[in-house]
ZAMARGU-4260 file (C-alpha; in steps of 0.2 Angstrom, whole numbers, plus 5000, padded with zeros to 4 digits):
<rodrens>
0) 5038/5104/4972 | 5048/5089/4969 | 5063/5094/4969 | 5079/5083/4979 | 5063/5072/4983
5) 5067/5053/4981 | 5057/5039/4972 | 5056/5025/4980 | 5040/5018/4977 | 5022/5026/4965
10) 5012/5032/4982 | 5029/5046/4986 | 5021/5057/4975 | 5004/5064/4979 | 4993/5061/4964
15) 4998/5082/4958 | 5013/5077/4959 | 5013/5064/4948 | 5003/5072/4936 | 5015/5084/4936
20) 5027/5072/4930 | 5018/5065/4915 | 5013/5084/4908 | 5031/5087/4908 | 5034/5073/4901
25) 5019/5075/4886 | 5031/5092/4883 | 5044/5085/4879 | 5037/5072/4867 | 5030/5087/4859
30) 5045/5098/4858 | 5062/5088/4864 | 5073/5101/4855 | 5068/5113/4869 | 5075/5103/4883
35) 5091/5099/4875 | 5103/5107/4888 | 5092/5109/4903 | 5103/5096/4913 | 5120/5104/4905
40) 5133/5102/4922 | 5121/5089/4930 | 5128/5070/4932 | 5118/5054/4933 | 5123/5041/4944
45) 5118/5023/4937 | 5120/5010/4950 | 5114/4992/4941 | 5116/4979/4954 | 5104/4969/4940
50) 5106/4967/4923 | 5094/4979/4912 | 5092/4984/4894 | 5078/4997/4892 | 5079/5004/4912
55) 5097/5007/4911 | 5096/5014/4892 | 5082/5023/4895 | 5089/5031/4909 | 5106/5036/4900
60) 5097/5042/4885 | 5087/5052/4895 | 5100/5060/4903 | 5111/5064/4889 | 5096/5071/4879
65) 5093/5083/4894 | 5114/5087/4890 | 5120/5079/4907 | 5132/5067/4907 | 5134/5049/4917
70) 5144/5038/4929 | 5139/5021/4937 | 5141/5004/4934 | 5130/4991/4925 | 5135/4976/4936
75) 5142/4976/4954 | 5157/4964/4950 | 5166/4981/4941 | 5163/4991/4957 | 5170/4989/4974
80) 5155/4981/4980 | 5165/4965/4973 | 5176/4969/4986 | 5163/4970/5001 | 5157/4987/5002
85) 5141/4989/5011 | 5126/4999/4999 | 5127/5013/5014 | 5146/5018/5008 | 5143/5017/4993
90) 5127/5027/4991 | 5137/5040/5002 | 5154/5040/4988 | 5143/5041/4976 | 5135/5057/4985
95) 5150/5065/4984 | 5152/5064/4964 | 5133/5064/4956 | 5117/5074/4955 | 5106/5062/4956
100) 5105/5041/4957 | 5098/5028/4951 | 5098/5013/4956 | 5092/4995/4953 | 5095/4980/4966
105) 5088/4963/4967 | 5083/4963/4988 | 5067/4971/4992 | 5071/4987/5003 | 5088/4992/4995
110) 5080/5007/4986 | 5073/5014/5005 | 5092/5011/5012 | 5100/5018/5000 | 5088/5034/5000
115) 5092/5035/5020 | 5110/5037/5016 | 5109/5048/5002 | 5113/5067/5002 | 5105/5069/4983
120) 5088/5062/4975 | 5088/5042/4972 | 5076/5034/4960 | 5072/5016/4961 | 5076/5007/4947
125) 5069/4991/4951 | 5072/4982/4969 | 5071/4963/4969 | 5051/4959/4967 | 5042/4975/4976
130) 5043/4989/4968 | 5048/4999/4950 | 5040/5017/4951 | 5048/5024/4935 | 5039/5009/4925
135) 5025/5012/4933 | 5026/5032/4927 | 5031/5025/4908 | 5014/5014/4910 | 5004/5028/4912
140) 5011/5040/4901 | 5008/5026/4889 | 4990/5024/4894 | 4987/5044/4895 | 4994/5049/4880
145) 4985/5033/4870 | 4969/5033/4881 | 4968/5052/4884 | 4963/5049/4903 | 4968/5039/4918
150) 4951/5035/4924 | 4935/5023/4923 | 4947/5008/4915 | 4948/4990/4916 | 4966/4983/4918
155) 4969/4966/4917 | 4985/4961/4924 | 4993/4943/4916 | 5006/4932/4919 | 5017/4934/4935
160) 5009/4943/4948 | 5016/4937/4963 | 5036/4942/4960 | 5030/4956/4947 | 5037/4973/4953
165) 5031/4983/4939 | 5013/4976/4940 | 5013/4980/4961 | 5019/4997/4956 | 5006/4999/4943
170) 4988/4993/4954 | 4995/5002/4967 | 4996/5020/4957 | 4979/5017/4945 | 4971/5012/4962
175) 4971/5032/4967 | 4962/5038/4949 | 4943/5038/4948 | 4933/5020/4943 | 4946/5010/4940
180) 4943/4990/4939 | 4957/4977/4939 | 4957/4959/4934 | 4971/4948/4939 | 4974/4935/4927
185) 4988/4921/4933 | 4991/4902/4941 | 4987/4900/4957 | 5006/4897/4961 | 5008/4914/4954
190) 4993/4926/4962 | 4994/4945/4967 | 5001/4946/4985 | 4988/4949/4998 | 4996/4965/5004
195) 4992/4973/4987 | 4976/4968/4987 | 4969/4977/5004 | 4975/4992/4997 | 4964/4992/4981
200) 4947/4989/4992 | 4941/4975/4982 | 4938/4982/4965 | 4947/4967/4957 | 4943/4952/4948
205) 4953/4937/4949 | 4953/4922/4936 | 4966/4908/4931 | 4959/4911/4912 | 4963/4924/4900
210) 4949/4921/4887 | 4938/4919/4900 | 4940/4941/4902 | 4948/4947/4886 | 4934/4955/4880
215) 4931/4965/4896 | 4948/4975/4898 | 4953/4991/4893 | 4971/4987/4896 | 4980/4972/4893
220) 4996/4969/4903 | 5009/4954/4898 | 5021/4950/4910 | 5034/4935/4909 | 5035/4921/4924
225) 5054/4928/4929 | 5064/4915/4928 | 5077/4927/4941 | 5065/4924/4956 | 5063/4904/4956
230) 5073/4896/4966 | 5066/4877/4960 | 5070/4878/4942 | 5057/4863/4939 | 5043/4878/4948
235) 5049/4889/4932 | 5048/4876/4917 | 5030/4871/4924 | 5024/4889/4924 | 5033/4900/4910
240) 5021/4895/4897 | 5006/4898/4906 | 5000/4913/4897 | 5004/4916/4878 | 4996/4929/4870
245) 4991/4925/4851 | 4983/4934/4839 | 4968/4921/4839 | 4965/4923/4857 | 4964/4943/4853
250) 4948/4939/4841 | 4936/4944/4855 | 4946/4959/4861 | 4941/4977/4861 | 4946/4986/4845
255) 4954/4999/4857 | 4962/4991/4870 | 4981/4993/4872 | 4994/4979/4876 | 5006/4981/4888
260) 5021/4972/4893 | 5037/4980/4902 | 5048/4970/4893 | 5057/4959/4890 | 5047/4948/4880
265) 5052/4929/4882 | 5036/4920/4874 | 5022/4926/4883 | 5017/4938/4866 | 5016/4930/4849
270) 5027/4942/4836 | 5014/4937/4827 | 5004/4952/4839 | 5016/4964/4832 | 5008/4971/4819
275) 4992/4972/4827 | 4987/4990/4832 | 4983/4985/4850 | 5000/4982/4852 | 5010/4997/4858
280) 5024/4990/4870 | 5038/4995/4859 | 5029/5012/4859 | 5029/5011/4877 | 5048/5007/4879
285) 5050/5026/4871 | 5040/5033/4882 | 5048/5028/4896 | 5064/5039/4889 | 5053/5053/4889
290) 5046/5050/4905 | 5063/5047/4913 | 5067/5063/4907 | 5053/5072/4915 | 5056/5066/4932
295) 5076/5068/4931 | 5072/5087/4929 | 5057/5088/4942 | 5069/5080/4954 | 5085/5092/4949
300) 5075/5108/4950 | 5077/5112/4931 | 5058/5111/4925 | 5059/5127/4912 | 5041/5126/4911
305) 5039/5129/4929
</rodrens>
């Protein structure tokens, strides 16, 4: 069904076929020995035109757990992009080496022109502040297989939202499961773009206070104010510490809601939340591996359990 399909942003997949993807990927957290060598022969491209720690990682883990094997670059200054090559030749050598690609840029767009030029399957890793599907499918596999369903959930979205790609990704998938409410928690400076907003037909909530809704969410998600996408540095300083999640302001919370954050963490969680049992975004950082693994093989053609 999905196979030599690109991902390039949540909505490519229908809402089957993302399901798909998070079932395969709650196998193989349940058994990983059994898909040990399913991507034995098959080669990763990883194209990084951004720095990444648990993307990039999660990526290579995943496909060397399936028994693949990788090629790819983790900045562009070691590739022959330092020496002017446009994104179309490149997408089009790598096609003549790798399975499979995938990529993370910092314009918006990148990940659809490098799809258009590609002869195998490209997953968006990331481009610039749009969009970042395979967070988006380690959010909710985190939230299914913590919660148990996608549906009639309370998201509260905090921090960045306007140059958040993994929060647009993420209203924009939980958007098509049943009675889903968002509350968008930031600075003015920093709101949800308006574009997102007319796709979610006003089930949403928005405040500039995070006590003020704490006790209404289901889902708590951090995001850091990305220092990457100011170009006023004075804008950043005045903004970064907007939100700071402590475990006093966690007193009114739900006893089972989850936190969220994509990581990385600057200072918008207290380590002092660690240890709190609502706390799973080191949790979630795993699941993305798995996750990762689930759509490689989907898009590859290898699902065993097919």
């Amino acid at each position: 069904m999905l196979k030599g399909r690109n991902l390039i942003q949540p909505n490519d997949f229908s809402l089957q076929e993302l399901d798909s993807v998070l079932s395969l990927g709650e196998k193989i957290i349940q058994n990983p020995q059994k898909y040990v060598d399913v991507c034995k022969g098959k080669l990763l491209s990883t194209l990084f035109y951004e720095p990444s720690t648990r993307t990039r990682f999660s990526f290579e883990a995943a496909m060397l757990r399936l028994g693949g094997s990788l090629v790819g670059f983790s900045e562009p200054g070691s590739s022959s992009v330092s020496k002017g090559e446009s994104l179309a030749d490149t997408i089009r050598t790598v096609g003549c080496y790798a399975d499979i690609i995938a990529m993370r840029h910092p314009k918006e767009g990148s990940a659809y022109l490098a799809a258009k030029h590609s002869n195998i399957p490209v997953i968006n890793a990331g481009d610039g502040g749009h969009q970042h599907p395979t967070q988006t499918l380690t959010d909710l596999l985190t939230i299914k297989s913590l919660k148990k369903d996608l549906n009639n959930l309370t998201i509260g979205l905090c921090g960045d939202l306007k140059f958040g790609r993994t929060v647009h990704s993420l209203v924009k998938a939980m958007a098509r499961y049943q009675n889903i409410k968002f509350v968008f928690i930031s600075p003015s400076e920093l709101k949800i773009p308006d574009y997102i907003k007319e796709e979610i037909e006003g089930n949403y909530y928005e405040t500039s206070s995070l006590e003020e809704v704490i006790d209404k969410v289901d889902i708590l998600y951090m995001t850091r104010v990305q220092r990457e996408r100011f170009i006023n540095e004075e804008e950043y300083l005045r903004l970064k510490d907007s939100y700071i999640l402590t475990k006093d302001k966690l007193k009114t919370a739900k006893e089972d809601m989850l936190i969220l954050h994509p990581l990385p963490r600057v200072n918008e969680i207290s380590t002092e939340v660690d240890d709190d049992p609502r706390a799973v975004y080191f949790e979630q950082a795993r699941y993305g591996m798995f996750v990762r693994m689930a759509l490689i093989m989907k898009l590859l053609g290898v699902d065993i359990d097919a």
